[in-house]
ZAMARGU-4260 file (C-alpha; in steps of 0.2 Angstrom, whole numbers, plus 5000, padded with zeros to 4 digits):
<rodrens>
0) 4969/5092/5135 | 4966/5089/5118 | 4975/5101/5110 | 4992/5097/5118 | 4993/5079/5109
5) 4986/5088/5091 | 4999/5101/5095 | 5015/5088/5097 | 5005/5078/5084 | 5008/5093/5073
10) 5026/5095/5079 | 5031/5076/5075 | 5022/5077/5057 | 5036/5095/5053 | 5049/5083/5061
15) 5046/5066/5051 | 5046/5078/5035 | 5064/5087/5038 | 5069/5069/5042 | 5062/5062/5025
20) 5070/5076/5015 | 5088/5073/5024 | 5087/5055/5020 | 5083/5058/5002 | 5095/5068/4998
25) 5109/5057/5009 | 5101/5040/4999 | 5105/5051/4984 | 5121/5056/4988 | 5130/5040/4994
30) 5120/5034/4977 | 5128/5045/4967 | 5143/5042/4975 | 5141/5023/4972 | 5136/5022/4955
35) 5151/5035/4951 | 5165/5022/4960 | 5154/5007/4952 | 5160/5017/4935 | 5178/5022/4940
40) 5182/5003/4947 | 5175/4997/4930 | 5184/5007/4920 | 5199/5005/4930 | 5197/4986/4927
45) 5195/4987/4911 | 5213/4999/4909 | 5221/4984/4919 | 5212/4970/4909 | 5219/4979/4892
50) 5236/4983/4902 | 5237/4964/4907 | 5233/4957/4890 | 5246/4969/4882 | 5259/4961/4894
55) 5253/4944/4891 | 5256/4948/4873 | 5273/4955/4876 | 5279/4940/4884 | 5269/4930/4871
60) 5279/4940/4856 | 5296/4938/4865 | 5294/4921/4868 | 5288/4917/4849 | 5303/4927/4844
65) 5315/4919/4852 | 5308/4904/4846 | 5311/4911/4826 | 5328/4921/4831 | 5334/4900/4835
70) 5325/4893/4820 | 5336/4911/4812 | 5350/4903/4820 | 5351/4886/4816 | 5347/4891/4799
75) 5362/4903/4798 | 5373/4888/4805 | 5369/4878/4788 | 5372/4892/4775 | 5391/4898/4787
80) 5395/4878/4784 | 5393/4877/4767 | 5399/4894/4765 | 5415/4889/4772 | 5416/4873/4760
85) 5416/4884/4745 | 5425/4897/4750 | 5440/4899/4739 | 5432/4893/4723 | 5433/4904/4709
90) 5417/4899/4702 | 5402/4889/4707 | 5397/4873/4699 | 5387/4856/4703 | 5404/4850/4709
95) 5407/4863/4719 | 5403/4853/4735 | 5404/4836/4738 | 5389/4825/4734 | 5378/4825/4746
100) 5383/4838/4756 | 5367/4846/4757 | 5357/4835/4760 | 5368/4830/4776 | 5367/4849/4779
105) 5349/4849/4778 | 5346/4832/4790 | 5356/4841/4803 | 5345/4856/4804 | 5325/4850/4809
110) 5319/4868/4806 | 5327/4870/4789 | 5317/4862/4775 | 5329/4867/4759 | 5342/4872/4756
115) 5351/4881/4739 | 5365/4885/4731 | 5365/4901/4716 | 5379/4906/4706 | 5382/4926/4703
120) 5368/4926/4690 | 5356/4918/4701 | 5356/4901/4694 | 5350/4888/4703 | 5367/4875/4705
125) 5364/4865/4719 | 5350/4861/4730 | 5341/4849/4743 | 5323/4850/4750 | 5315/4838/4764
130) 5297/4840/4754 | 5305/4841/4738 | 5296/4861/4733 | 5308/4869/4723 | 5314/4888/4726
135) 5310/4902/4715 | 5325/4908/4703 | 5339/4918/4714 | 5335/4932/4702 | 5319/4935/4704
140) 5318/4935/4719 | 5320/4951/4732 | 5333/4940/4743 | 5347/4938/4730 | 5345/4955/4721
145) 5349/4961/4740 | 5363/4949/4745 | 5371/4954/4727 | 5369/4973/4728 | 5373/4978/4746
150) 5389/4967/4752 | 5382/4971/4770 | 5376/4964/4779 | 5384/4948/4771 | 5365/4940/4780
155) 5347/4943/4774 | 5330/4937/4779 | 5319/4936/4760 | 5301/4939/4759 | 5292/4921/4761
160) 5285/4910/4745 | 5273/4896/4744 | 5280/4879/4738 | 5268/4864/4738 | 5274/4860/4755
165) 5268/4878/4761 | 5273/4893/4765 | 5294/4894/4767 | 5305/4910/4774 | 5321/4912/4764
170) 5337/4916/4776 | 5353/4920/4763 | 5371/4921/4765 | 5382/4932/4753 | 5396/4920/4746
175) 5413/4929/4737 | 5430/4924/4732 | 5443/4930/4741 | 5446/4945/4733 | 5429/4949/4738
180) 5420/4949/4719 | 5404/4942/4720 | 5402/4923/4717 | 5383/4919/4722 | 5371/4916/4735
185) 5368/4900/4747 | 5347/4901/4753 | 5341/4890/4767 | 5321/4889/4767 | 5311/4891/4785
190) 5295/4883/4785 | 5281/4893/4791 | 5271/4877/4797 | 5281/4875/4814 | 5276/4894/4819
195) 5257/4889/4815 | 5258/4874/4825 | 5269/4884/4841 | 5254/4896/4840 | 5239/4884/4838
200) 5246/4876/4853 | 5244/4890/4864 | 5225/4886/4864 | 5223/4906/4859 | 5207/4913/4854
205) 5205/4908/4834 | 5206/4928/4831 | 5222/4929/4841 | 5235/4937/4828 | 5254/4931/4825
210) 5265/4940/4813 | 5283/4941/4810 | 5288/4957/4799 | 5303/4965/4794 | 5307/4982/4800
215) 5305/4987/4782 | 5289/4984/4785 | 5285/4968/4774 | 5275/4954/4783 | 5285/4937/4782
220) 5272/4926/4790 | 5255/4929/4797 | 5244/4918/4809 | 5228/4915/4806 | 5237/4914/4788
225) 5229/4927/4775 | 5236/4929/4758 | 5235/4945/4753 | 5244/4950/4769 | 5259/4937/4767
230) 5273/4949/4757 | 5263/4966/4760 | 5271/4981/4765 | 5263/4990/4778 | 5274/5004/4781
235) 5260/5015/4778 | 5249/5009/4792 | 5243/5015/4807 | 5253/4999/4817 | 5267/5000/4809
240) 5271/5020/4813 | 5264/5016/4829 | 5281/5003/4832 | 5292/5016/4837 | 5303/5009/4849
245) 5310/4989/4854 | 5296/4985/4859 | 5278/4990/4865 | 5256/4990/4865 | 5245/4999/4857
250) 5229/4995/4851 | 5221/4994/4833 | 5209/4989/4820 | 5217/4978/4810 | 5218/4984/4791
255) 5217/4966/4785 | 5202/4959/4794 | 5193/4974/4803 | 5194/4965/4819 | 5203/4976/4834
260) 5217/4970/4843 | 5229/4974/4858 | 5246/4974/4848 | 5260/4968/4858 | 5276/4969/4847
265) 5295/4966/4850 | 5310/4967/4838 | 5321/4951/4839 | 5339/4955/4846 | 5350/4953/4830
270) 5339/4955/4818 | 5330/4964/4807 | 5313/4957/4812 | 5298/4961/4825 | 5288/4950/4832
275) 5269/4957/4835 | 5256/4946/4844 | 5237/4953/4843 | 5222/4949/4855 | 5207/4953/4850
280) 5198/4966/4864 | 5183/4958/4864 | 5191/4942/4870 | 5203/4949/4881 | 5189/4959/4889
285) 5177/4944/4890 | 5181/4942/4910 | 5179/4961/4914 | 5162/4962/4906 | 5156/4948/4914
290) 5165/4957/4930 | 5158/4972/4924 | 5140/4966/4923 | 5141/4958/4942 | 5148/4974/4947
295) 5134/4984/4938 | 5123/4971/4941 | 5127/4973/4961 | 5126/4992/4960 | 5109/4990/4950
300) 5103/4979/4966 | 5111/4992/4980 | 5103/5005/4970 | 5086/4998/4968 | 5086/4991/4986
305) 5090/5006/4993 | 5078/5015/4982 | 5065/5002/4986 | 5070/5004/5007 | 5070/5024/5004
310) 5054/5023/4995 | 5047/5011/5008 | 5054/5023/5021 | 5046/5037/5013 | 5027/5027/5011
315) 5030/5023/5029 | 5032/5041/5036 | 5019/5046/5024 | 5008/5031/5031 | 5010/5037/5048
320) 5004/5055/5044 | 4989/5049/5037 | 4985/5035/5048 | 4987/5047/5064 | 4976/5058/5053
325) 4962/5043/5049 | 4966/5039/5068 | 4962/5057/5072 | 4946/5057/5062 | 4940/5041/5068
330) 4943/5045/5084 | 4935/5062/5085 | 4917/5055/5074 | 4917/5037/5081 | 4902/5035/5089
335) 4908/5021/5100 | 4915/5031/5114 | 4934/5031/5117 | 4946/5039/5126 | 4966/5040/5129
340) 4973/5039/5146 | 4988/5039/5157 | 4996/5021/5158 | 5001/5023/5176 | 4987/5035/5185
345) 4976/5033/5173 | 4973/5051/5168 | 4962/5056/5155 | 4972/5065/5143 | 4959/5065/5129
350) 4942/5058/5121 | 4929/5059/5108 | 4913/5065/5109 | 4907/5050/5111 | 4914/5047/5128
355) 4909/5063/5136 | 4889/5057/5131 | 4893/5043/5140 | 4900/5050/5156 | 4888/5062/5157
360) 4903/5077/5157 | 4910/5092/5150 | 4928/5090/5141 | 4933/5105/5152 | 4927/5096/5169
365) 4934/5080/5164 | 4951/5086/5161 | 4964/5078/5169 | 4953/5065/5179 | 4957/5047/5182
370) 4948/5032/5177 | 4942/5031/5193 | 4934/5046/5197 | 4924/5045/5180 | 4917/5031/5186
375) 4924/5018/5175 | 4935/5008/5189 | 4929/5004/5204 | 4946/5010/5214 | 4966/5012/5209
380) 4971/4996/5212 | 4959/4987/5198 | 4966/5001/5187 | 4983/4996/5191 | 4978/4979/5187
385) 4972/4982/5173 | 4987/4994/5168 | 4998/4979/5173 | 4991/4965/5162 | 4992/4980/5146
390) 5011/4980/5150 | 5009/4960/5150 | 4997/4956/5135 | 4997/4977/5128 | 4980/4972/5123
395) 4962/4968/5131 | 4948/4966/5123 | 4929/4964/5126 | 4929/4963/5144 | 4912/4967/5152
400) 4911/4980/5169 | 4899/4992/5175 | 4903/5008/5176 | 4893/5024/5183 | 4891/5039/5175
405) 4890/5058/5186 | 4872/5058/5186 | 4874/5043/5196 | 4864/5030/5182 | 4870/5012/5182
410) 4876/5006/5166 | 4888/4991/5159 | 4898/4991/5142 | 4913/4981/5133 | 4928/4987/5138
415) 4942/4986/5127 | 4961/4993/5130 | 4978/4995/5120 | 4994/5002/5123 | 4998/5016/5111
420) 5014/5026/5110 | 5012/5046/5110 | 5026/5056/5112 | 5037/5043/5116 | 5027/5038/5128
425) 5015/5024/5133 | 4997/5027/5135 | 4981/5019/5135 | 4967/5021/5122 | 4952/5013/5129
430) 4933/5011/5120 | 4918/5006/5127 | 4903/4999/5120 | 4886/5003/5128 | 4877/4987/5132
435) 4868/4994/5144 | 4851/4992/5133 | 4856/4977/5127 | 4861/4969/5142 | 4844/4971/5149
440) 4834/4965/5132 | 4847/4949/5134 | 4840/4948/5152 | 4822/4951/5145 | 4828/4939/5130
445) 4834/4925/5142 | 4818/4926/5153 | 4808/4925/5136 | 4818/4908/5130 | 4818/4901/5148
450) 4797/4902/5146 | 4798/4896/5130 | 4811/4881/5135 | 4797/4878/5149 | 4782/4880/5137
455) 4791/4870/5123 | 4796/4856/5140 | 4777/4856/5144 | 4772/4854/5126 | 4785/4839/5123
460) 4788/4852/5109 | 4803/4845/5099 | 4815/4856/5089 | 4826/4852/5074 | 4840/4860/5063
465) 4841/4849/5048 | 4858/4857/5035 | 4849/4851/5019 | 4867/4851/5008 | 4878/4841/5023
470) 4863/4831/5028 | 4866/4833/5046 | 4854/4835/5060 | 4853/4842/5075 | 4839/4836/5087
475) 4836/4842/5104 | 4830/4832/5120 | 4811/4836/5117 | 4815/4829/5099 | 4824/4813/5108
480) 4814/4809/5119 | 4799/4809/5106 | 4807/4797/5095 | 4814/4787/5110 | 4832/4791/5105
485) 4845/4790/5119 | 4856/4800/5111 | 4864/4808/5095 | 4878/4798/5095 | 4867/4783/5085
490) 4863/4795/5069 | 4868/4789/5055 | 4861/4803/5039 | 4845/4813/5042 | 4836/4802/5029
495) 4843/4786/5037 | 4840/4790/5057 | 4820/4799/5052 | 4815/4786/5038 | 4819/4773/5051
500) 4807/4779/5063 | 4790/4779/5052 | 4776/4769/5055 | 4778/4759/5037 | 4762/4764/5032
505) 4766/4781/5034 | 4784/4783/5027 | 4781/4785/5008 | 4769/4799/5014 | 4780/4806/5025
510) 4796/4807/5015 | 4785/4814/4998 | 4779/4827/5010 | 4798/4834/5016 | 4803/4829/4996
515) 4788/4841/4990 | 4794/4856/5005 | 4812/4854/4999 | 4806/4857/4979 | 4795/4871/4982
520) 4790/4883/4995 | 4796/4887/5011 | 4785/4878/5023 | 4783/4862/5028 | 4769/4855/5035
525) 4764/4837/5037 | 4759/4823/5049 | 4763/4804/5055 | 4766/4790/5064 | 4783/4785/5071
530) 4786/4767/5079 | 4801/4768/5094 | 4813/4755/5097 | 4799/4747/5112 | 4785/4746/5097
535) 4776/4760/5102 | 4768/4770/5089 | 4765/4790/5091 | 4756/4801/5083 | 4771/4818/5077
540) 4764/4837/5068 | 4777/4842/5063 | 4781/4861/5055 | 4796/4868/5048 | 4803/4884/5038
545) 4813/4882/5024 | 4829/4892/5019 | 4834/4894/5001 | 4849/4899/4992 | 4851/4915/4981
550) 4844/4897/4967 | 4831/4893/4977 | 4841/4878/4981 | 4835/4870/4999 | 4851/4875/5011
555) 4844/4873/5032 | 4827/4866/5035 | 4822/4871/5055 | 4809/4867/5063 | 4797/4858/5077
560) 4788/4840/5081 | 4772/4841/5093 | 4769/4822/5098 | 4750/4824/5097 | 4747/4806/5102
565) 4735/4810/5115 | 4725/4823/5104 | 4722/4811/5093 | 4718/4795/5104 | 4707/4811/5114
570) 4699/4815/5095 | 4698/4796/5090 | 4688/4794/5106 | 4680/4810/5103 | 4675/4805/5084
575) 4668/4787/5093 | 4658/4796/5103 | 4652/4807/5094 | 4647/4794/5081 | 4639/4784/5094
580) 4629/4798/5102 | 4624/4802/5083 | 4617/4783/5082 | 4610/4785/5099 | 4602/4802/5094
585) 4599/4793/5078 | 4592/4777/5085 | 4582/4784/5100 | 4564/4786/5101 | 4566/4802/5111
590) 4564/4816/5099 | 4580/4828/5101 | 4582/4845/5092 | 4595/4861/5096 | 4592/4879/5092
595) 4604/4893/5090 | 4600/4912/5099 | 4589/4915/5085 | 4576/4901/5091 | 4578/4892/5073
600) 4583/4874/5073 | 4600/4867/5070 | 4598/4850/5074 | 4583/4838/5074 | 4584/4819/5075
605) 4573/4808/5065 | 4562/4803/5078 | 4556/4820/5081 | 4552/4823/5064 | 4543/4807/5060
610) 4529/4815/5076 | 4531/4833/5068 | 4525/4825/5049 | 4513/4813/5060 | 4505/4826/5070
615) 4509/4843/5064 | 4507/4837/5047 | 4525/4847/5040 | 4543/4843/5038 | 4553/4852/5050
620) 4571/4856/5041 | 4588/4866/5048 | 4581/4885/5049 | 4562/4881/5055 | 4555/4892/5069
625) 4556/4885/5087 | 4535/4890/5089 | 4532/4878/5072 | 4536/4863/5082 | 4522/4867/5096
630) 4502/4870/5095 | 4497/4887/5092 | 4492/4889/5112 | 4508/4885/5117 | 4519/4896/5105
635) 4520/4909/5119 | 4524/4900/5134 | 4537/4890/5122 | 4547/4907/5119 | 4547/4911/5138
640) 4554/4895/5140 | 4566/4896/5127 | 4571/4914/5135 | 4577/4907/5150 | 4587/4892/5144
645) 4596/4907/5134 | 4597/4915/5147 | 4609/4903/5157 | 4594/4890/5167 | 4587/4873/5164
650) 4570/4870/5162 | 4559/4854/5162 | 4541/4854/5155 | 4528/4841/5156 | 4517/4846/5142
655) 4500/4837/5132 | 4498/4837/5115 | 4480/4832/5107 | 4482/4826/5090 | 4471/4828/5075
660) 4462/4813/5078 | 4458/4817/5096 | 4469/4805/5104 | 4480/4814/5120 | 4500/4814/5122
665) 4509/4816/5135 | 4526/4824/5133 | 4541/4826/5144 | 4553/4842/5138 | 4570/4845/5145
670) 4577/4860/5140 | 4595/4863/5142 | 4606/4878/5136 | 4621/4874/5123 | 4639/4884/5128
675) 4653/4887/5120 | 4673/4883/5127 | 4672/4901/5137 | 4655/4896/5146 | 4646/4907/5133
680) 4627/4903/5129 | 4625/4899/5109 | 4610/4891/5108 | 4596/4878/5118 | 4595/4859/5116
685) 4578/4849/5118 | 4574/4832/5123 | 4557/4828/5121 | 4550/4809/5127 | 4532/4803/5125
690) 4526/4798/5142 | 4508/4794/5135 | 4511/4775/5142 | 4519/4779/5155 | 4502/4788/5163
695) 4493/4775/5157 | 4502/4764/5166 | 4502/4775/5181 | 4483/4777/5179 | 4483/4758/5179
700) 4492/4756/5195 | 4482/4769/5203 | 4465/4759/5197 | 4474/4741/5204 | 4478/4748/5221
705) 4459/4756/5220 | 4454/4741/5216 | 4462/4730/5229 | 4462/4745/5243 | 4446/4734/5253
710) 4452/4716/5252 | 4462/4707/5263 | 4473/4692/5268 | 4472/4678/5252 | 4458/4685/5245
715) 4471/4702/5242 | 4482/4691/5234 | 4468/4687/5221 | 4460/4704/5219 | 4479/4709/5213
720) 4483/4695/5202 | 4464/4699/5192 | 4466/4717/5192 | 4483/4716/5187 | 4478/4706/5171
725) 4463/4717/5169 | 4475/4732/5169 | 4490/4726/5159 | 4478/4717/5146 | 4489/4699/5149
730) 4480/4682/5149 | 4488/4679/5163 | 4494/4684/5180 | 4503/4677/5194 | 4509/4682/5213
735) 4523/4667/5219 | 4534/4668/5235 | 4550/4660/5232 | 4561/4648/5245 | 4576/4642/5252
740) 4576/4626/5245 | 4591/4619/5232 | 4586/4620/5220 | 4574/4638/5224 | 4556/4634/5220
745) 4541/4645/5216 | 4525/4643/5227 | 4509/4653/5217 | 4500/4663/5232 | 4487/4667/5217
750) 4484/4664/5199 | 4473/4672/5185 | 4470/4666/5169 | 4458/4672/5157 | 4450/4682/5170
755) 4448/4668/5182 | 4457/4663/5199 | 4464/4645/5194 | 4474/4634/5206 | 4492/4637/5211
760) 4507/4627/5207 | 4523/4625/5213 | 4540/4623/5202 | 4559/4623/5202 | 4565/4640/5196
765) 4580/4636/5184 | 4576/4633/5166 | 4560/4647/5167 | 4555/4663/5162 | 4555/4669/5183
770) 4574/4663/5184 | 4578/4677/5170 | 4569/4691/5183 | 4577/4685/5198 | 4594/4688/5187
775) 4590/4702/5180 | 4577/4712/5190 | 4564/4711/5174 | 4562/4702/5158 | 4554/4701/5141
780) 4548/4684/5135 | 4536/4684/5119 | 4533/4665/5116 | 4537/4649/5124 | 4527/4654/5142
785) 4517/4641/5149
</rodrens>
């Protein structure tokens, strides 16, 4: 199972590397092969950029020179008219030609600008000049020692000389008699300024080069003009022996400035003369370097594109080895389970060893089963389901499902699915997550909080989430319905809803207790009052927990609110109860005293004390053995006593006490045990009340009915009324019936007074002492009784 998909895994990996290797050494062969036609096409160019400016300069030479061969012409014109006006003259003279006739000469040719007339010894006879320079002396000059010494050619271009009015090109005509002797030589000036301003028009480069040479070699004019070059011979340079034929290009370093040029030259038809025009390379390769660079520029681009592609290409393949290789790892050690199956049966072609732990199988036994019969779908058609929304979405994730592994145990995990491509083909790589243990702590964890929501609901426990830094607070309903708020919607801050709540006399409290939480600690602890919206005040505990940054600054603030209104009206009542049974046991005559299960007291009143220092003749304190507080004969019959109430019973005990002085007391003890909240026994209370008057009294009443036991009819009535006084030690005693009249009246059956029966009397009862007992059942009165 496994080790088919390593195997073509394997077999991919050799096949992505023979494919890397082809296609590095195509990309290096077609970029080879590119930057080597890059180079061929750029030197091309530059052969038909050079080519091209050479013909430009060609057509730039015959152009200029035809220009010079009609300035030659016009020239040639002049000097064959005057030749033919002295021709025939045996000598030349200032009168050889008519006044003015050179001048007129000179006005009729624009390119001549002097013209000059020299007899056979190179004289100057005759001459005219539209700037008014002067020509050198005939025989000094290379022209006339020519003209004189060779008859032909009869014409002769001289080598150029500066006047004030610039540089000027001597053309000369041979004049003779007619035998053919010698008689002089007629000179028309060119000036070089019109060939400066023809070639400055053409809006060359300023290094551009325009000379005019003979084919002896000397240079007759020269643009850009340079001195040292004007009259030079250059028949020993490298250009000139280069100009081999009518015309031509060739390209040199100029001798005269350095700079090199393309030499286009051309000699003029007719005469002696070649017309060379030099562009400077650098100029006339100015567009073909700046082709040249976008060329290079464009091969630098495909070059480093396509290196860029390959190399991607490259980290690609090599990212696909080792992610299937990290893919292969994590798969085999993930401790989540997972598996890869078929996309349409839903075959399992392999897993981890993970999966097999949850399934409960051996990879050999799970071999080739489906989804289904591993227990992880429920039938085929929620696998094809399933298989269908992959093709759909190519991705699930996180859905929850039971599934059952071979020993039959229930579990549920996180199913999550992805289409994956392996060999070309579509398969499903599925994980599950185990939640089986944690599902059931989430059930356990629900049940837990639906207690707690129920205790914290039968608490009217409230719970708050304060985020210290936003100021914003969450409450829930407990919390609401505590501050009778109907709903978060009326919150403004945290500070403005709570603070607005408080029971004025509480708030400064109450906010320094959250402002001293917030600066140090991490709990909060404190109790107030809060006043609702209806005016009713409630008493709120609240407690809280403090979250801190990594500064210790305050960040969340969580915690509850107990409305302990009830607790503390309950305690108030408590505290006023207990206060009054303190001033009750306090104020009571009834001595009252409590022991704990070691028979020593814990409590006593005054009153008991006051008869223990009266009659015992010692303080009794907290800690005093019970027996202290009895006589000696009664100490064990006390502890028996005591015994019981401990024991759980109540006990009451008439007892009599004979004091020092002789005198009896009667005592009434009630002995009741003390328990605790679980119904344990922790000590015995004792009320003790002295009864002595109470016998007395009963004494008394048993001597008035002894007493009155033999009389009868009105003679009773007295008896009582005299043993009643007698008895009670009053001056007075009285026995009335009372009637029906309005107001009531009281009739005396029998009065005593002093001992002695007096006479009756008969009264209205409001306004006496006997409307106060038939009010209130019995009555005090001290004075004021008649």
């Amino acid at each position: 199972m496994g080790k088919n998909i390593r195997q073509s895994q394997g077999e991919h990996r050799i096949g992505r590397r023979i494919l890397a290797i082809g296609l590095g050494g195509l990309v290096a062969g077609t970029l080879l092969a590119l930057i080597a036609a890059t180079g061929w096409s750029i030197w091309g160019q530059r052969q038909q950029v050079l080519e091209q400016t050479g013909r430009d300069g060609l057509n730039l030479a015959h152009t200029l020179g035809d220009r010079f061969t009609r300035s030659v012409d016009a020239a040639d014109d002049v000097l064959l008219r005057i030749e033919r006006q002295l021709l025939g003259r045996p000598a030349l003279s200032a009168s050889s030609l008519a006044p003015g006739a050179l001048d007129s000469s000179l006005a009729a040719a624009s390119e001549v600008s002097s013209l000059a007339v020299y007899d056979e010894n190179g004289r100057h006879i005759l001459g005219a000049s539209k700037a008014g320079d002067q020509p050198p002396s005939a025989h000094e000059t290379e022209l006339f020692q020519s003209l004189r010494d060779q008859p032909q050619p009869p014409f002769a271009i001289g080598l150029p000389y500066k006047s004030p009015a610039g540089w000027t090109i001597p053309v000369g005509r041979r004049l003779t008699r007619a035998d053919g002797i010698f008689l002089g030589v007629v000179v028309a000036g060119i000036s070089a300024d019109y060939l400066h301003a023809a070639f400055e028009s053409l809006d060359l480069d300023s290094r551009a080069l325009l000379c005019l040479s003979r084919d002896d070699g000397y240079i007759l004019f020269r643009h850009p003009h340079l001195d040292r070059a004007v009259g030079a011979d250059t028949r020993a340079s490298v250009i000139a022996k280069a100009k081999r034929n009518r015309q031509g290009v060739l390209q040199a370093i100029s001798p005269f400035d350095g700079i090199e040029r393309i030499y286009a030259y051309a000699k003029l038809h007719g005469l002696p003369l070649t017309v060379t025009v030099g562009l400077p390379v650098e100029s006339a390769l100015m567009p073909w370097r700046q082709e040249m660079f976008s060329k290079a520029l464009f091969t630098t681009v495909v070059v480093l594109i396509t290196l860029l592609l390959f190399s991607a290409l490259a980290r690609q393949l090599s990212r696909i080895e080792r992610s299937e290789a990290r893919f292969q790892a994590i798969f085999r050690s993930n401790p989540v389970p997972a598996a890869i199956f078929s996309l349409e049966q839903g075959r399992l072609l392999d897993a981890n060893h993970a999966f097999f732990q949850l399934i409960g199988r051996l990879p050999e036994e799970a071999d080739g089963m489906s989804a289904v019969e591993l227990g992880l779908w429920e039938s085929q058609e929620s696998w094809s389901a399933t298989a269908a929304q992959l093709i759909e979405t190519s991705t699930v994730r996180n859905a929850e499902s039971p599934f059952r592994q071979r020993s039959g145990a229930a579990g549920f995990g996180y199913f999550s699915a992805q289409v994956i491509e392996i060999d070309r083909k579509p398969r499903v790589l599925i994980m599950v997550q185990d939640i089986t243990e944690r599902r059931a702590a989430q059930e356990k964890l629900q049940r837990l909080s639906e207690r707690m929501l129920l205790a914290a609901q039968s608490a009217n426990l409230g719970i708050w989430d304060w985020d210290v830094e936003r100021d914003v607070v969450e409450w829930d309903d407990a919390m609401l319905r505590i501050y009778g708020i109907t709903s978060q919607t009326t919150f403004g801050t945290a500070q403005q809803t709570w603070q607005a709540t408080l029971h004025p006399d509480d708030r400064q409290r109450a906010m320094a207790d959250v402002d001293r939480a917030l600066g140090h600690g991490d709990v909060y602890d404190s109790e107030f009052r809060i006043q609702r919206s209806d005016g009713d005040v409630r008493n709120v505990k609240a407690y809280g927990r403090i979250q801190r940054d990594e500064q210790g600054r305050a960040q969340r603030l969580i915690g509850i609110n107990l409305d302990v209104t009830d607790q503390r009206r309950a305690q108030e009542v408590v505290r006023r109860s207990q206060a009054l049974l303190s001033a009750i046991v306090a104020a009571t005559d009834d001595g009252i005293v409590s022991f704990g299960l070691d028979l020593r007291i814990t409590m006593i009143n005054e009153s008991l004390r006051k008869a223990v220092r009266k009659y015992l003749g010692f303080d009794p304190v907290v800690g005093t053995e019970a027996t202290r507080l009895v006589s000696p004969e009664r100490a064990q019959e006390t502890r028996r006593i005591l015994s019981q109430v401990l024991a759980g019973k109540r006990k009451r005990v008439e007892s009599v006490f004979r004091a020092a002085d002789g005198h009896a007391r009667y005592l009434d003890e009630l002995y009741n045990p003390i328990v605790d909240s679980d119904g344990n026994v922790i000590g015995v209370s004792v009320f003790v009340r002295d009864v002595t008057e109470r016998r007395q009294t009963e004494q008394t009443i048993r001597a008035v009915v002894k007493g009155t036991s033999t009389s009868l009819g009105e003679e009773f009535f007295r008896t009582l009324v005299r043993e009643l006084s007698g008895a009670l030690h009053t001056r007075q005693a009285f026995v009335a019936e009372l009637t029906d009249d309005n107001p009531p009246r009281l009739r005396a059956i029998a009065v005593c007074a002093q001992g002695k029966i007096v006479e009756n009397f008969d009264r209205v009862v409001p306004g006496t002492p006997c409307a106060d007992v038939l009010a209130l059942g019995a009555a005090f009165h001290l004075h004021g009784v008649q």
